[in-house]
C-alpha positions in Angstrom: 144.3 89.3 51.4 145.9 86.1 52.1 146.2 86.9 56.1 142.0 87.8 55.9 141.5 84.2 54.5 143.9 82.7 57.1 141.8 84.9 59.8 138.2 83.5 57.8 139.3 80.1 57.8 139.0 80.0 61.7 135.6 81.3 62.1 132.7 79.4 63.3 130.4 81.9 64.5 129.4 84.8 62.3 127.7 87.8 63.8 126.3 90.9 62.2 124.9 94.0 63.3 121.4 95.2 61.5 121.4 99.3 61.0 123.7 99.8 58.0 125.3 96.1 57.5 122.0 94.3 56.8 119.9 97.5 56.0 121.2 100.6 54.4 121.1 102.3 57.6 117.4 104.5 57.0 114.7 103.9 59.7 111.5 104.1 58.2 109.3 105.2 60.5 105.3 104.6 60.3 102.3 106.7 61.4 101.5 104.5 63.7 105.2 104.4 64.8 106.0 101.0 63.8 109.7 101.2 62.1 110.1 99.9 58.9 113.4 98.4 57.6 114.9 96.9 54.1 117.1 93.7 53.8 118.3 92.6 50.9 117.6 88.8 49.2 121.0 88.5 48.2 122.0 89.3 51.8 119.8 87.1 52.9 121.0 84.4 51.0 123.6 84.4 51.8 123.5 84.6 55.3 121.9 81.1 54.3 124.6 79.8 52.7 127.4 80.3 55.0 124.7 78.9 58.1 124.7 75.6 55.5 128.5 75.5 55.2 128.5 74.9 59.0 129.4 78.4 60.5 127.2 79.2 63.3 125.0 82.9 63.4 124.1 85.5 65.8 122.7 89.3 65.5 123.4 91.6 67.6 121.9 94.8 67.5 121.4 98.1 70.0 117.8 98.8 69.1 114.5 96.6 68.7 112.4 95.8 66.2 109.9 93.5 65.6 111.0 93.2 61.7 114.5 91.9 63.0 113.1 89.1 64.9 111.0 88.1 61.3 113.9 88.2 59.2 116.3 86.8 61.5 113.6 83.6 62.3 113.5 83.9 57.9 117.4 83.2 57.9 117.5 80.8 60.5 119.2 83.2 62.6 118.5 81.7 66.5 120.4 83.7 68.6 119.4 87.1 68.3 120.1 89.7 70.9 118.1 93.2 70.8 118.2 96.0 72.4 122.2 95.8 73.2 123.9 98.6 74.7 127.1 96.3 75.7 127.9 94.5 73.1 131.2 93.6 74.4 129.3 91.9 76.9 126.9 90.2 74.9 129.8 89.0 72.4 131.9 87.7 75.4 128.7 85.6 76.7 127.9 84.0 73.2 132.0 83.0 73.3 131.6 81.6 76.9 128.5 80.1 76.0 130.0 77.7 72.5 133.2 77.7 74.7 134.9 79.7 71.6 137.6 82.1 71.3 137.4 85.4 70.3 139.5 83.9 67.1 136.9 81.7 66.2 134.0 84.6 66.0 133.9 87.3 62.8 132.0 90.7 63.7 130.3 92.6 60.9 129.1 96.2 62.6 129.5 100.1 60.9 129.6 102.2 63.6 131.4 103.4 66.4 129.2 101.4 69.3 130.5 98.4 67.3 134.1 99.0 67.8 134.8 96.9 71.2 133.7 93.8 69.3 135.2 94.5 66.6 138.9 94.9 68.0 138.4 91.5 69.8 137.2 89.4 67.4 139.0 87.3 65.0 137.4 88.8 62.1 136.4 92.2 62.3 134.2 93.4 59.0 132.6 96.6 58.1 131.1 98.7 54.9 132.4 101.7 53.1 130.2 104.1 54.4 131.6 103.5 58.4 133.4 106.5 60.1 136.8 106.0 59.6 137.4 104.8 63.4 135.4 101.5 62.5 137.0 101.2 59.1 140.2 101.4 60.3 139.4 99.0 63.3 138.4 96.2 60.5 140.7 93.5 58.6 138.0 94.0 56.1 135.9 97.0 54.4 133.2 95.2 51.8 133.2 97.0 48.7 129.0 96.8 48.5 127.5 99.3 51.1 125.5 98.5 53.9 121.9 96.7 53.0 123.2 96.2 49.4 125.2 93.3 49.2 127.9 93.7 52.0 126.7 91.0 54.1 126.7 89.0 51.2 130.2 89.4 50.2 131.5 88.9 53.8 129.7 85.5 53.5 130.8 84.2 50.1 134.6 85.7 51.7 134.3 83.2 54.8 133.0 80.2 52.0 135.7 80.8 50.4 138.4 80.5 52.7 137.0 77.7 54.5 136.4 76.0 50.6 133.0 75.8 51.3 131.6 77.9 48.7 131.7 76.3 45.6 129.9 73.6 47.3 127.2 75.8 48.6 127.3 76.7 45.0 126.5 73.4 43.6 123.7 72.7 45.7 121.8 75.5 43.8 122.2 73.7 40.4 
C-alpha cells in the first residue's frame, strides 16, 4: 500500500471514466430513447472533495450522454470529453495541455478500452467487477463496485496521501 500512496501523493489531475466507475455499468434506456444513468451522492462528493483539496478533474468517456454533461457541470467537473474512441489521445492532450506528466495524472476506467491510459498513467485505478486484463493493469482495485462508492474511495485514497483529507473533513463540521 505504501508504494500506491507514494504514486497518490503525485497526482494533480484525477480522471474517471463514467460506465461502471461512476455508474454501476446499466444503461437505462427510455421510450423515447433518451439513456438514463445512476451516480451515486457519495461518489459525488467526493469527487468534490478531492477538486477542493486542489487536484484538478477530467471525464473521459467513449459514449455521450446528455446526463454526463449535468452531473459533471453538478461536480464541477470542466473538462469533460465525450464520445472518446482514443483515449490515449485524449489523455496525452489534457497532459500536454497542464504541461503534466503522465506521473502527475491517476486514471480510474473498468474496461478493456481503458487499458492504454491506464498503463501510462501514474495512477492507474479500477473496480472489482473489471475483466481481469484491466484489474491486473491497475496499482489499485477499489473494494466498492462501480456506481457504489468506488469513486469515492479512490478519492478519500488520493486525500489521504496527499494529507488533505482530514482537512476536507473538517470543513464539513
Amino acid at each position: 500500500m505504501q508504494q500506491i500512496y507514494a504514486k497518490a501523493r503525485a497526482i494533480r489531475l484525477a480522471i474517471f471514466d463514467v460506465d461502471g466507475v461512476l455508474t454501476d455499468g446499466s444503461l437505462y434506456l427510455g421510450d423515447s430513447g433518451e439513456e438514463i444513468k445512476a451516480y451515486n451522492s457519495r461518489d459525488g462528493h467526493g469527487i468534490r472533495m478531492l477538486h477542493e483539496s486542489g487536484v484538478e478533474l477530467a471525464i473521459i468517456t467513449g459514449r455521450t450522454s446528455r446526463s454526463v454533461e449535468l452531473r459533471a457541470r453538478n461536480l464541477g467537473v470542466e473538462l469533460l470529453f465525450q464520445g472518446v474512441a482514443d483515449k490515449a489521445r485524449v489523455f496525452a492532450e489534457l497532459l500536454a495541455a497542464r504541461s503534466l506528466d503522465a506521473g502527475a495524472a491517476a486514471y480510474m476506467g473498468d474496461d478493456v478500452v481503458d487499458l492504454p491510459v491506464l498503463r501510462r498513467c501514474g495512477l492507474a485505478l479500477t473496480v472489482p467487477e473489471a475483466p481481469l486484463a484491466v484489474r491486473q493493469s491497475a496499482d489499485y482495485v477499489t473494494r466498492a463496485p462501480g456506481g457504489r462508492g468506488a469513486a469515492r474511495e479512490v478519492c478519500e485514497l488520493i486525500m489521504h496521501a496527499q494529507g488533505t483529507l482530514e482537512r476536507e473533513l473538517a470543513k464539513l463540521q
